[in-house]
C-alpha positions as CSV (number, residue, x, y, z in Angstrom):
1,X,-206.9,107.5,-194.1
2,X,-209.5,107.9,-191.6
3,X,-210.9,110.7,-191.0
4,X,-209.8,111.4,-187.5
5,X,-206.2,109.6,-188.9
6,X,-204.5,112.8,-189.2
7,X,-201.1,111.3,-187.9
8,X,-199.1,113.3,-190.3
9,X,-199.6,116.3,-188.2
10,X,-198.6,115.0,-184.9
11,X,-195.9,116.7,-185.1
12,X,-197.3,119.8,-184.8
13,X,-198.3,118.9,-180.8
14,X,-194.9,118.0,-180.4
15,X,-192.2,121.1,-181.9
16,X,-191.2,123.0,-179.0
17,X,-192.2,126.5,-180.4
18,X,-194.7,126.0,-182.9
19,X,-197.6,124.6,-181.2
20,X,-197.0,127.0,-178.0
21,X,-196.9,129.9,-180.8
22,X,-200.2,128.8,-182.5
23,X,-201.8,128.8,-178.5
24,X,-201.2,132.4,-178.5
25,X,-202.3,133.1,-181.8
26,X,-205.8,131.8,-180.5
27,X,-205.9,133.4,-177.4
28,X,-205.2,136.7,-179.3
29,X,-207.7,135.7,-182.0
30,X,-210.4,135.3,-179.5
31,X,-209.2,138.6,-177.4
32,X,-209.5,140.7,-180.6
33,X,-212.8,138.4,-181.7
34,X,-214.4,138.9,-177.7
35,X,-212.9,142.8,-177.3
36,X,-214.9,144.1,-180.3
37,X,-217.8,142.3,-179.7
38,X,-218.6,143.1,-176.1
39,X,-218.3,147.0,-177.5
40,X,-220.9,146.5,-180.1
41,X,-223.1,144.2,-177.2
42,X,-222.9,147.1,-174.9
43,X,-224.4,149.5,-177.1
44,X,-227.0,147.3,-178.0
45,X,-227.3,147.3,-174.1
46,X,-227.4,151.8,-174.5
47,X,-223.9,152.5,-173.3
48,X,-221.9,154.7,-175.5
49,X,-225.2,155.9,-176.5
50,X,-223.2,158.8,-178.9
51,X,-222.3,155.9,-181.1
52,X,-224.4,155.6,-183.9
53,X,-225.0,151.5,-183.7
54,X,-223.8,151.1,-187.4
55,X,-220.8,152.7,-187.5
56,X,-219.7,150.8,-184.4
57,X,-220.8,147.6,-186.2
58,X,-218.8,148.0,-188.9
59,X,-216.0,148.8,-187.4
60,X,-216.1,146.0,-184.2
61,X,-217.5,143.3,-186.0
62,X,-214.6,143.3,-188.7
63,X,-212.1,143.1,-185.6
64,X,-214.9,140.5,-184.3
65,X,-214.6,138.2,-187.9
66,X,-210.9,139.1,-188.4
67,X,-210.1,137.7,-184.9
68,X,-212.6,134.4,-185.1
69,X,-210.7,133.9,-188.7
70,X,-207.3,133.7,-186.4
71,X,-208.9,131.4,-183.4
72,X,-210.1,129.1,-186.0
73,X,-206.9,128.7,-188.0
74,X,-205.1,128.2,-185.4
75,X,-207.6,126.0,-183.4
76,X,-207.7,124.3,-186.8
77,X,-203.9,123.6,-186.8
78,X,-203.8,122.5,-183.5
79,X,-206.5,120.2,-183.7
80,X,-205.0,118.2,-186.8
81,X,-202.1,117.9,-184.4
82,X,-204.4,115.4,-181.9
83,X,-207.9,114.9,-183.9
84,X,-208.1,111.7,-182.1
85,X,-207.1,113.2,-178.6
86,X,-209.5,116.0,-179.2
87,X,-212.7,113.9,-180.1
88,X,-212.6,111.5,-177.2
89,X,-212.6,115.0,-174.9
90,X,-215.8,115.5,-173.8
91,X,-214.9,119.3,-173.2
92,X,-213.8,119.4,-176.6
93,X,-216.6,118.2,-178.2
94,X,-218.9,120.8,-175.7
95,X,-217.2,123.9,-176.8
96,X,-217.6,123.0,-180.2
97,X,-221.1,122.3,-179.6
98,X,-221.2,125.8,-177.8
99,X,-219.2,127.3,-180.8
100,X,-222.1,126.2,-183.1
101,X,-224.8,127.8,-181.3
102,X,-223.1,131.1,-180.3
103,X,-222.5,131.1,-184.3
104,X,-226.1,130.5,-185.0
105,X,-227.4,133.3,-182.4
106,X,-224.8,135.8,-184.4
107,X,-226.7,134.6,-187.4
108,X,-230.3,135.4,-185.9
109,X,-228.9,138.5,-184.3
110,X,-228.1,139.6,-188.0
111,X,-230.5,138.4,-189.8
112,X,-233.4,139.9,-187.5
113,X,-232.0,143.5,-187.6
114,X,-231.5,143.3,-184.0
115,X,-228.8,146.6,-184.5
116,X,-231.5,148.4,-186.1
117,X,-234.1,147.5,-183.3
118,X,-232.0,147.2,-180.1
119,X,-235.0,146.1,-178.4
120,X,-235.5,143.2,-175.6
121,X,-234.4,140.4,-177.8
122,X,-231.2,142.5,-178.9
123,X,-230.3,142.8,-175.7
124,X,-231.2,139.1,-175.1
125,X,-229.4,138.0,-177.8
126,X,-226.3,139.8,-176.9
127,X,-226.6,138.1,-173.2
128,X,-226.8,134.7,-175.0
129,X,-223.9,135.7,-177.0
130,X,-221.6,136.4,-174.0
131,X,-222.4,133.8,-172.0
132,X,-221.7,131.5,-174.7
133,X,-218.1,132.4,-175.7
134,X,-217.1,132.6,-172.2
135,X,-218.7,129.0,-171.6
136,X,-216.9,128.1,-175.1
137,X,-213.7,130.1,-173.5
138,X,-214.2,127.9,-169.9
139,X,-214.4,124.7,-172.2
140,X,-210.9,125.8,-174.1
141,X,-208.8,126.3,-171.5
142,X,-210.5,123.0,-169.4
143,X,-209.5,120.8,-172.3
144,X,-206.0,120.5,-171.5
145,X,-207.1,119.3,-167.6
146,X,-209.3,116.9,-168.4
């Protein structure tokens, strides 16, 4: 079996409620995953300025993880469904390219202490976070067009 030979699950692409029901498992992954992290973003950015910065972190980024956790087992499932389909997509392979770098700026974001500083980079960080999940959002929904 290659590794893009995932014909076993083709099915999956096929059944006329499960793959529509794993769509809107992603798109609610990603609402609950985008939702709670635009909060946290815009008080990095001084709005809700009575919220002490960690106690909103805790609380929006665990929506943030719990909802990424849903996108990607879902986007998972789907994908074994048409790996080969999906790799020749050009927008495919973009958003996941986009997926990787808005994970790594999360990562710098976190590991700099940028909720501790909400400084310039902070609030650059955060702008580089948005604008890549909507351009990895963009990419998504393009897939099935192109």
């Amino acid at each position: 079996m290659r590794s893009t030979d995932f014909t076993a699950f083709a099915w999956i692409a096929t059944h006329p409620w499960l793959y529509p029901a794993l769509e809107a498992a992603h798109i609610v992954g990603i609402a609950l995953m985008l939702g709670s992290l635009v909060l946290v973003e815009l008080r990095v950015w001084g709005w809700g300025a009575a919220l002490p910065p960690p106690a909103l972190a805790r609380l929006g980024l665990s929506v943030s993880l719990a909802g990424f956790c849903l996108a990607g087992a879902t986007g998972l499932m789907m994908f074994v469904s048409q790996a080969g389909e999906l790799l020749a997509n050009r927008l495919f392979v973009t958003k996941m390219v986009l997926l990787m770098f808005a994970g790594l700026n999360a990562a710098g974001f976190h590991a700099r202490g940028s909720l501790d500083k909400l400084d310039r980079t902070a609030r650059a960080q955060t702008l580089g976070s948005l604008g890549l999940w909507v351009a990895v959002i963009i990419c998504g929904r393009w897939i099935a067009y192109y």
